[in-house]
Rosetta silent file (secondary structure, phi, psi, omega in degrees, C-alpha in Angstrom):
SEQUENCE: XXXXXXXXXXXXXXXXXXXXXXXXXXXXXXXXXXXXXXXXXXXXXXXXXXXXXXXXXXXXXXXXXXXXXXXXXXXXXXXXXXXXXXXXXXXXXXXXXXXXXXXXXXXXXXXXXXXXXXXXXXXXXXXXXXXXXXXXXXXXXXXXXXXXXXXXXXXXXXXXXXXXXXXXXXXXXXXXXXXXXXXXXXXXXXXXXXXXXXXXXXXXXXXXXXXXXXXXXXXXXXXXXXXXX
SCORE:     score description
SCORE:     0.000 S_00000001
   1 L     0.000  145.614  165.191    3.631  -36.424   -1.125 S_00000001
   2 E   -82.313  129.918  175.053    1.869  -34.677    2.113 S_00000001
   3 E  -155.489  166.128  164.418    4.223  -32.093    3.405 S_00000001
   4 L   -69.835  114.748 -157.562    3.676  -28.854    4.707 S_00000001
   5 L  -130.031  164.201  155.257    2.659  -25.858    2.635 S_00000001
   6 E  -110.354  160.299 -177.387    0.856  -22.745    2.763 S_00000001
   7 E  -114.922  144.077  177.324   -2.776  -21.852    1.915 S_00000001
   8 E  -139.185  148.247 -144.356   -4.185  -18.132    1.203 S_00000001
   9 L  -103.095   86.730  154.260   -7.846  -17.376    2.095 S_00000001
  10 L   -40.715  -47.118  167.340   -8.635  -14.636   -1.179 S_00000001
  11 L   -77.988   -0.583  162.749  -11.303  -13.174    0.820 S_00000001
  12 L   -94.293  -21.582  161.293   -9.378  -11.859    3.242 S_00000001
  13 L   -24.959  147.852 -168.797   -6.405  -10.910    0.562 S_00000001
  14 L  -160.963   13.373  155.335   -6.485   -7.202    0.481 S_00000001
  15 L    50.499   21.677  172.886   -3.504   -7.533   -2.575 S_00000001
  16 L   -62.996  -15.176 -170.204   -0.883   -5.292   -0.893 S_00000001
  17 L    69.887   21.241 -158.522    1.710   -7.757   -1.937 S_00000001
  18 H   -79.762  -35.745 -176.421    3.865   -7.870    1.249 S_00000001
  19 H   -87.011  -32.524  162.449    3.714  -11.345    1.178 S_00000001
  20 H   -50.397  -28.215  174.326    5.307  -11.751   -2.504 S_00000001
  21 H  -100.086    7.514  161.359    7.963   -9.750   -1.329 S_00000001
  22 H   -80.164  -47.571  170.151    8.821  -11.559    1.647 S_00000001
  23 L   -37.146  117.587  169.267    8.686  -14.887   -0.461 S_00000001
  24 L   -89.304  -29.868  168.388   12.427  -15.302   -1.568 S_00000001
  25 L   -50.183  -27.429 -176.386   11.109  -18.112   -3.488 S_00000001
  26 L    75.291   58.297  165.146    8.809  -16.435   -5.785 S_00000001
  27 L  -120.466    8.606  177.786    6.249  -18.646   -5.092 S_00000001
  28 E  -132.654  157.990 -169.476    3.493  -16.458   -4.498 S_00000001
  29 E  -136.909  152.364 -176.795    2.556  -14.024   -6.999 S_00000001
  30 E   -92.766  110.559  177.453   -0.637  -10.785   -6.894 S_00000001
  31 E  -111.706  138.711 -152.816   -3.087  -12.150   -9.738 S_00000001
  32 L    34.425   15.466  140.074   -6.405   -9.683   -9.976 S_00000001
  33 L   140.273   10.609 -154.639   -5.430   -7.784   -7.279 S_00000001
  34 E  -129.585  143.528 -179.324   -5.399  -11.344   -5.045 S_00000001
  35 E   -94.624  147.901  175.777   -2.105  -12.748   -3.625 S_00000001
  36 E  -137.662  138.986  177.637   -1.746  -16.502   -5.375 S_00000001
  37 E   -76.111  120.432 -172.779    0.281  -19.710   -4.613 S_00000001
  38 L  -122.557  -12.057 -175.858    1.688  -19.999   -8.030 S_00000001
  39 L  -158.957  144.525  153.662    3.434  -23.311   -8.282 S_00000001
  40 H   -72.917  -22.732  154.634    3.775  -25.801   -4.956 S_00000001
  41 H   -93.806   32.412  158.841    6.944  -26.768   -5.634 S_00000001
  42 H  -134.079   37.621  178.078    8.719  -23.460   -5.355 S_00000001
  43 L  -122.341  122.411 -177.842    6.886  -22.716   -1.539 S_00000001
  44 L   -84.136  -13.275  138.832   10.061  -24.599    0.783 S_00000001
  45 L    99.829   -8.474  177.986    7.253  -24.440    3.262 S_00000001
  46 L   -96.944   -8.009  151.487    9.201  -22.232    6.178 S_00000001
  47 L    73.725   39.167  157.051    6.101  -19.724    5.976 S_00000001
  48 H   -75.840  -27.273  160.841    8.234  -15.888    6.071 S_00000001
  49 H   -16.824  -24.405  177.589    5.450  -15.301    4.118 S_00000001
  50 H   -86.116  -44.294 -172.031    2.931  -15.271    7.168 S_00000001
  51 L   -66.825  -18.368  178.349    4.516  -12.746    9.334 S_00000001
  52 L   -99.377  -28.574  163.508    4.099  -10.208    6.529 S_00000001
  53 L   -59.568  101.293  172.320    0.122  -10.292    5.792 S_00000001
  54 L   -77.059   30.149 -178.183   -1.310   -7.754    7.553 S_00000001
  55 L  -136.576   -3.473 -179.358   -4.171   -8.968    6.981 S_00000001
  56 L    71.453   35.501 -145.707   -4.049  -12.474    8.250 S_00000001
  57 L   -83.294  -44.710 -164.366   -4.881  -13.675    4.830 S_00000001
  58 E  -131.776  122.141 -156.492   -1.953  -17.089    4.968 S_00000001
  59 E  -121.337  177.962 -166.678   -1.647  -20.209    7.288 S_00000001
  60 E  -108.350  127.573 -178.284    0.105  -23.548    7.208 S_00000001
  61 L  -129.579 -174.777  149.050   -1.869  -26.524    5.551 S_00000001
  62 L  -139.578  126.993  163.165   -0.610  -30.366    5.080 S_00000001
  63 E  -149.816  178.478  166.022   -1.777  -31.576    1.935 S_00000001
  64 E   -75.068  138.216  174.736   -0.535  -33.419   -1.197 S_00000001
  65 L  -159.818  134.911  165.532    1.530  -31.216   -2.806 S_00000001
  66 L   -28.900  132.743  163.760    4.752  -31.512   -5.229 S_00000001
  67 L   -48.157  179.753  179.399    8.303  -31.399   -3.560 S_00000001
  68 L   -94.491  125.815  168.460   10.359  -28.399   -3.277 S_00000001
  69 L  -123.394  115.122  169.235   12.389  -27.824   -6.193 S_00000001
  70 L   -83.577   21.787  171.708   15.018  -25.505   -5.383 S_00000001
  71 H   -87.771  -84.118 -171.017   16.305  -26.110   -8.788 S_00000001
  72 H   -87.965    2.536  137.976   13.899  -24.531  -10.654 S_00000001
  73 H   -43.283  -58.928  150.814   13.264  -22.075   -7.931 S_00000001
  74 H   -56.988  -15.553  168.022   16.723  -20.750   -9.164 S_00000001
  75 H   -97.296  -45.125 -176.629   15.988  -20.532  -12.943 S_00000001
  76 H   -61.064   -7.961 -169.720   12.565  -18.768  -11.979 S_00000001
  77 H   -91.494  -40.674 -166.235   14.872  -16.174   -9.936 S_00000001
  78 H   -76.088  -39.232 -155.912   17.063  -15.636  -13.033 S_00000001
  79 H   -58.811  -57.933 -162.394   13.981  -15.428  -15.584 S_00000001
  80 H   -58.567  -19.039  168.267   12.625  -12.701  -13.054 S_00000001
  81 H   -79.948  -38.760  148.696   15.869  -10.926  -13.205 S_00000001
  82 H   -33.479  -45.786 -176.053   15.866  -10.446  -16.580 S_00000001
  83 H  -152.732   40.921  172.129   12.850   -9.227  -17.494 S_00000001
  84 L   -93.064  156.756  166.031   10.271   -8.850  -14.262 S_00000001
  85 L  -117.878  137.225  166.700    8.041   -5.739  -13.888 S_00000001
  86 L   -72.650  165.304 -163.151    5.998   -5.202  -10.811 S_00000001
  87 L   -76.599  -46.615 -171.426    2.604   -4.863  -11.505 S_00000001
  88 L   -71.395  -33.335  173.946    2.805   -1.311  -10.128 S_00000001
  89 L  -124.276   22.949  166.563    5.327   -0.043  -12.607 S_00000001
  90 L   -51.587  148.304  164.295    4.198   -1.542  -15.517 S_00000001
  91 L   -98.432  146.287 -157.156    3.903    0.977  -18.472 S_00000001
  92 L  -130.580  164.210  156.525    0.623    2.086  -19.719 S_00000001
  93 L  -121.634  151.356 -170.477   -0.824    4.930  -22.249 S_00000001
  94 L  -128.541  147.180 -177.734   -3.587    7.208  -20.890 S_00000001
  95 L  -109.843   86.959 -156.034   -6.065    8.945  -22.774 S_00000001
  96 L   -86.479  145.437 -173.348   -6.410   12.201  -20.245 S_00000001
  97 L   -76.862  144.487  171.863   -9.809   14.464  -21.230 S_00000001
  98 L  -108.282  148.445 -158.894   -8.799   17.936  -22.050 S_00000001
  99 L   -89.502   95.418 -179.865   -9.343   21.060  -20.022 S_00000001
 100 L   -69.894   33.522 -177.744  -11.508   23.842  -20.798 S_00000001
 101 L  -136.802  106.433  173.087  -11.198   26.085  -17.801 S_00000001
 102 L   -79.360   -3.334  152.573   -8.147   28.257  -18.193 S_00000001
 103 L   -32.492  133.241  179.612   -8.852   29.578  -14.692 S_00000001
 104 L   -98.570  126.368 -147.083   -5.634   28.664  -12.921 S_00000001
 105 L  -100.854  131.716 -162.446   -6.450   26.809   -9.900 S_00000001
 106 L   -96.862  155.830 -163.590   -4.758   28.162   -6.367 S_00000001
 107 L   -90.430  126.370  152.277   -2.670   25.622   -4.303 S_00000001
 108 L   -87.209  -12.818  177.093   -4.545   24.249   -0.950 S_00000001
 109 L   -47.952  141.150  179.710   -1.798   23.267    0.806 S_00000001
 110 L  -124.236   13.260 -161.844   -1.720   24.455    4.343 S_00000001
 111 L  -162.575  151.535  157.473    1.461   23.296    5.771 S_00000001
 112 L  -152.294  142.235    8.287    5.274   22.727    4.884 S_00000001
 113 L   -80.722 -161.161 -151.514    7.154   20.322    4.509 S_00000001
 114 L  -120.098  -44.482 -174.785    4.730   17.168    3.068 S_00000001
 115 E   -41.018  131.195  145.210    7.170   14.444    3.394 S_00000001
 116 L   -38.940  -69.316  175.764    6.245   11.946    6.039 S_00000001
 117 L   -47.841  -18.784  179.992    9.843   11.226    6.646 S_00000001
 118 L  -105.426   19.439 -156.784   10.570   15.202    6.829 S_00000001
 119 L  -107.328  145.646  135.457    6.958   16.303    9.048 S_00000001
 120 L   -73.400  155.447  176.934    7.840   16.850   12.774 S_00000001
 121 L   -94.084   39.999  176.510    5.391   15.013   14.926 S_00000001
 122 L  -148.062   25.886 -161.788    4.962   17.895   17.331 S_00000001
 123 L   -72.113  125.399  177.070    4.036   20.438   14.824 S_00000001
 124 L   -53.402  -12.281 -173.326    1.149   23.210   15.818 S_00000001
 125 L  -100.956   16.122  171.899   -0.858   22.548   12.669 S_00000001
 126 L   -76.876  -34.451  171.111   -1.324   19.051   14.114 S_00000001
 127 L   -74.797  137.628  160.530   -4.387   20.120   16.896 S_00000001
 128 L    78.897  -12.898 -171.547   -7.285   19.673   16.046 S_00000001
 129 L   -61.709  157.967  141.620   -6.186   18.660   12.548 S_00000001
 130 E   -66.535  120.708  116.019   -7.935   16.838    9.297 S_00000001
 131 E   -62.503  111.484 -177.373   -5.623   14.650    7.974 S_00000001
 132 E   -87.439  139.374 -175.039   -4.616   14.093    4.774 S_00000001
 133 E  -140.415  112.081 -175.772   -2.114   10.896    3.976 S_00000001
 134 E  -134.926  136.870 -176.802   -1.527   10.295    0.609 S_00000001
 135 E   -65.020  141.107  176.746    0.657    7.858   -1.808 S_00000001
 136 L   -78.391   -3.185  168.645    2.128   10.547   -3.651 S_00000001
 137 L   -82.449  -11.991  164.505    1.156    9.390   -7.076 S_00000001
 138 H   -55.665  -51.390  174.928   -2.362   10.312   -6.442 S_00000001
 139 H   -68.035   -5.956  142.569   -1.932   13.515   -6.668 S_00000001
 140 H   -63.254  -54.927  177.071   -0.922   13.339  -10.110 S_00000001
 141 H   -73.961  -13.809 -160.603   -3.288   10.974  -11.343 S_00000001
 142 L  -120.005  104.592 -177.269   -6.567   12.701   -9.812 S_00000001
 143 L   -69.141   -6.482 -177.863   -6.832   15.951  -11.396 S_00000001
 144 L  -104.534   40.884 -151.526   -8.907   18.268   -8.809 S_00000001
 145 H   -73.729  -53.118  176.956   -6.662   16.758   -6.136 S_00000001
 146 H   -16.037  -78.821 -162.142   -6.008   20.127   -4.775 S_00000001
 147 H   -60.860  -98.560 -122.702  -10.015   21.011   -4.089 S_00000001
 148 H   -76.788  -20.801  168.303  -11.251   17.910   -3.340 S_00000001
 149 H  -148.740  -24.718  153.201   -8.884   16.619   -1.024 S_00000001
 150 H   -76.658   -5.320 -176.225   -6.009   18.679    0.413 S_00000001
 151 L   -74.457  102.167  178.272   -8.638   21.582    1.083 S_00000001
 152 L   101.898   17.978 -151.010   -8.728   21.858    4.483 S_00000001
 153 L  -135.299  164.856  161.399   -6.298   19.032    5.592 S_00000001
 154 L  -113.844   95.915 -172.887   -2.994   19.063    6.978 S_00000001
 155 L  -115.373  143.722 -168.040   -0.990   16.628    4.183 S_00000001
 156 E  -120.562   85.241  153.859    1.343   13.900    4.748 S_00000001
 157 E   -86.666  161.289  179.490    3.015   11.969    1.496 S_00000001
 158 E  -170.625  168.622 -172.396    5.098    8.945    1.153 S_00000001
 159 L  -126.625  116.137  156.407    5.590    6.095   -1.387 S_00000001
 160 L   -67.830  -36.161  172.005    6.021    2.789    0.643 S_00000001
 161 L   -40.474  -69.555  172.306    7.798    1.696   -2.469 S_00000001
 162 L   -87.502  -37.698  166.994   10.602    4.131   -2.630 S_00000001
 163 L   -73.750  117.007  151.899   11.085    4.928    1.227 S_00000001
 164 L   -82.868   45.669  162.421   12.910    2.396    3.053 S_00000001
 165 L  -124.626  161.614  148.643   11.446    3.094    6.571 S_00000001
 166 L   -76.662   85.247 -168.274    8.490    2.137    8.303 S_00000001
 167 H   -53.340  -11.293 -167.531    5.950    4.703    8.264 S_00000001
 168 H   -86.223  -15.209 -176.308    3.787    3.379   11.295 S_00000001
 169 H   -97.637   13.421  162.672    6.496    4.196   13.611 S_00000001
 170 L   -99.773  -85.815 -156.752    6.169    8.571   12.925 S_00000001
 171 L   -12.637  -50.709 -163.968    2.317    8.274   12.121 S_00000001
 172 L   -72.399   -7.489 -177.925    2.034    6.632   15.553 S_00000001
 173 L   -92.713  -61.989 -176.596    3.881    9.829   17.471 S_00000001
 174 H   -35.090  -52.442  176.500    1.757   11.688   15.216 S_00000001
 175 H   -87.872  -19.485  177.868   -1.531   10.179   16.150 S_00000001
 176 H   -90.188  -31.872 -176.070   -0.623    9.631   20.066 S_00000001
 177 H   -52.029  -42.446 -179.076    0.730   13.043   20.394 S_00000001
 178 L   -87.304  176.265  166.844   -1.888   14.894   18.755 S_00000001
 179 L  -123.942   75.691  177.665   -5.467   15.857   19.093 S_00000001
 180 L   -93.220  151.551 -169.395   -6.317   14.627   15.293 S_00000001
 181 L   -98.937  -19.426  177.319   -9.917   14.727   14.333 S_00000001
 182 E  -164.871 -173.330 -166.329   -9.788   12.311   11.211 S_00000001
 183 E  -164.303  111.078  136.525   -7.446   10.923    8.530 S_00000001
 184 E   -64.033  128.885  149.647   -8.233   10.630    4.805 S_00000001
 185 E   -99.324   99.799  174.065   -6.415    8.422    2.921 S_00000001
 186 E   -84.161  109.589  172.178   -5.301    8.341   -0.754 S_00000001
 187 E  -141.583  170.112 -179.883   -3.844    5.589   -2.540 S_00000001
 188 L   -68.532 -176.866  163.732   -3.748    3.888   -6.329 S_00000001
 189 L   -86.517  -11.732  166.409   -4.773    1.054   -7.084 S_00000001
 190 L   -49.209  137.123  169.570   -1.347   -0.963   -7.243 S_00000001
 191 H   -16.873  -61.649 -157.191   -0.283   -2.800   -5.135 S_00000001
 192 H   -75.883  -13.253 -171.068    2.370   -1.842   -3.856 S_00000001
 193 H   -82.636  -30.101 -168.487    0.056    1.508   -1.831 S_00000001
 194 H   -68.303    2.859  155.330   -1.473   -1.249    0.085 S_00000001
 195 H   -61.474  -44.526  175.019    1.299   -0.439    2.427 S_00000001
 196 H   -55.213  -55.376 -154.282    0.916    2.990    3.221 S_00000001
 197 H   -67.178  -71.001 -165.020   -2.927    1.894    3.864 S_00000001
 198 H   -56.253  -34.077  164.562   -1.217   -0.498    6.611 S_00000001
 199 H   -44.107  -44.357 -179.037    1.001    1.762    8.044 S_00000001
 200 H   -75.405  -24.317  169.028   -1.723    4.136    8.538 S_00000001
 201 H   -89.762  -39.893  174.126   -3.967    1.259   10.143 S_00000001
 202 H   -68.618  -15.140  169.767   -1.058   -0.103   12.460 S_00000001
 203 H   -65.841  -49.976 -173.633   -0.674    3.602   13.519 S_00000001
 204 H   -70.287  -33.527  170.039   -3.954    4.229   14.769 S_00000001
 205 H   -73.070  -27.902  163.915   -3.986    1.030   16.959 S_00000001
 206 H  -103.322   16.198  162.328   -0.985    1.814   18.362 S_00000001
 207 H   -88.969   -8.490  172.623   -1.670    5.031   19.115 S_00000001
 208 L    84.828   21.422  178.126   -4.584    3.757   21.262 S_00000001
 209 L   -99.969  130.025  147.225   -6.794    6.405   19.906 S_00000001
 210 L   -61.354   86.522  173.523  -10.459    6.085   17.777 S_00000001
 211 L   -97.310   91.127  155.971   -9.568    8.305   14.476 S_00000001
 212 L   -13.423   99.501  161.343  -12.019    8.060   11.817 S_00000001
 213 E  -113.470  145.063  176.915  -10.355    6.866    8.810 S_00000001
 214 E  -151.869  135.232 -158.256  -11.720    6.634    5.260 S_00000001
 215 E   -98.994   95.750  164.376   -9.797    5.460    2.350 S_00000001
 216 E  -116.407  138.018  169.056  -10.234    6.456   -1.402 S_00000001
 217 E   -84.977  114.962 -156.746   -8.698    4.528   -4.329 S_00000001
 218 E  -140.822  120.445  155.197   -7.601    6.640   -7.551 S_00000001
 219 L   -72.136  144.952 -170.765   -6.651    4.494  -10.505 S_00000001
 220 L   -66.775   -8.661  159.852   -3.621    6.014  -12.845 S_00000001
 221 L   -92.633   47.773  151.797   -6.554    7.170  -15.271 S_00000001
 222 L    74.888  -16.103  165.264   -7.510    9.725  -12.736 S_00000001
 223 L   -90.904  139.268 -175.588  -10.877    7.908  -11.427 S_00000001
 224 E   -90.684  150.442 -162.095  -11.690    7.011   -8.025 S_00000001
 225 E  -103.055  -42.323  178.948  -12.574    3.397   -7.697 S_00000001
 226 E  -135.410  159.757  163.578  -13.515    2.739   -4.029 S_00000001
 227 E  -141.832  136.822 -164.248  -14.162    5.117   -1.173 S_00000001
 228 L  -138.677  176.886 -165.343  -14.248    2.986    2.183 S_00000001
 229 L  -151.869    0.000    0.000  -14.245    3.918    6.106 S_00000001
């Protein structure tokens, strides 16, 4: 039958996965790091899925495509209750290199607290600042995290995962308020980080300011993968 469905344009995918969780259907799922249309008969075709892309990655098509079966829409909801893992918290073993320099390495931190949700936005160590904004599992996984990227920053963590707010609405007091000179970003490679990377892009446009931002990627074995502007 032709009916209305949606289509998603992979080269604009940017795999945060915002749009899987806005599907109540389960019908789209993050496959390589790419959001995917996983069956045509579990997308009903009412699109909350669009409103949720930051990236402007999924439209409205008419094509042939299978009916909606909310029938097995409803078995795929139980199988996933049973036994799904995000992608993000799958478990893994790591092989970590071991460390010959029993120098003990001093703390770079310049500021307290860290939390986003716990920072004031009107803080003096805000002029003039570097900014660091980091998923907080980075700083686990990357071992010189210290040196190489809180040194010299003023840092700001959060988890989009586990915090149930919207980070774009402090960031953005933060960035209109302030006189910041740039923003680093750290996140994994999971999914689930590309939020914080939006928050931190919907901040800066609505603070109406030009910040330099640049973006590095740190995979759970401790390597960085991309570094981007």
């Amino acid at each position: 039958m032709i009916r209305k469905i949606i289509e998603i344009n992979e080269e604009k995918c940017n795999g945060c996965g915002l749009c899987a969780k806005a599907c109540h259907e389960g019908a789209i799922a993050i496959v390589g790091g790419k959001a995917k249309l996983m069956r045509d008969d579990f997308c009903d075709g009412f699109g909350d899925c669009l409103p949720a892309c930051p990236m402007d990655a999924i439209r409205f098509v008419e094509r042939e495509a299978a009916a909606y079966d909310e029938k097995a829409v409803q078995e795929n909801k139980q199988k996933k209750a049973a036994g799904f893992v995000c992608p993000g918290t799958a478990m893994r073993s790591l092989s970590p290199k071991e460390s010959r320099d029993s120098v003990r390495a001093e703390s770079c931190l310049r500021q307290w607290p860290v939390q986003i949700r716990l920072l004031p936005t009107n803080a003096p160590y805000f002029s003039g600042a570097d900014l660091l904004i980091a998923a907080d599992c980075t700083a686990y996984a990357y071992g010189n995290f210290h040196h190489d990227f809180i040194n010299g920053k003023i840092t700001l963590i959060g988890c989009p995962k586990l915090d149930d707010v919207d980070y774009a609405e402090k960031l953005t007091e933060i960035f209109r308020n302030n006189d910041i000179k740039s923003i680093t970003l750290t996140r994994m490679t999971v999914p689930c980080c590309g939020g914080l990377e939006y928050a931190v892009k919907r901040a800066i446009e609505a603070s109406g300011k030009e910040i330099p931002l640049q973006i590095a990627v740190i995979s759970p074995d401790g390597s960085i993968t991309e570094i981007r502007k």
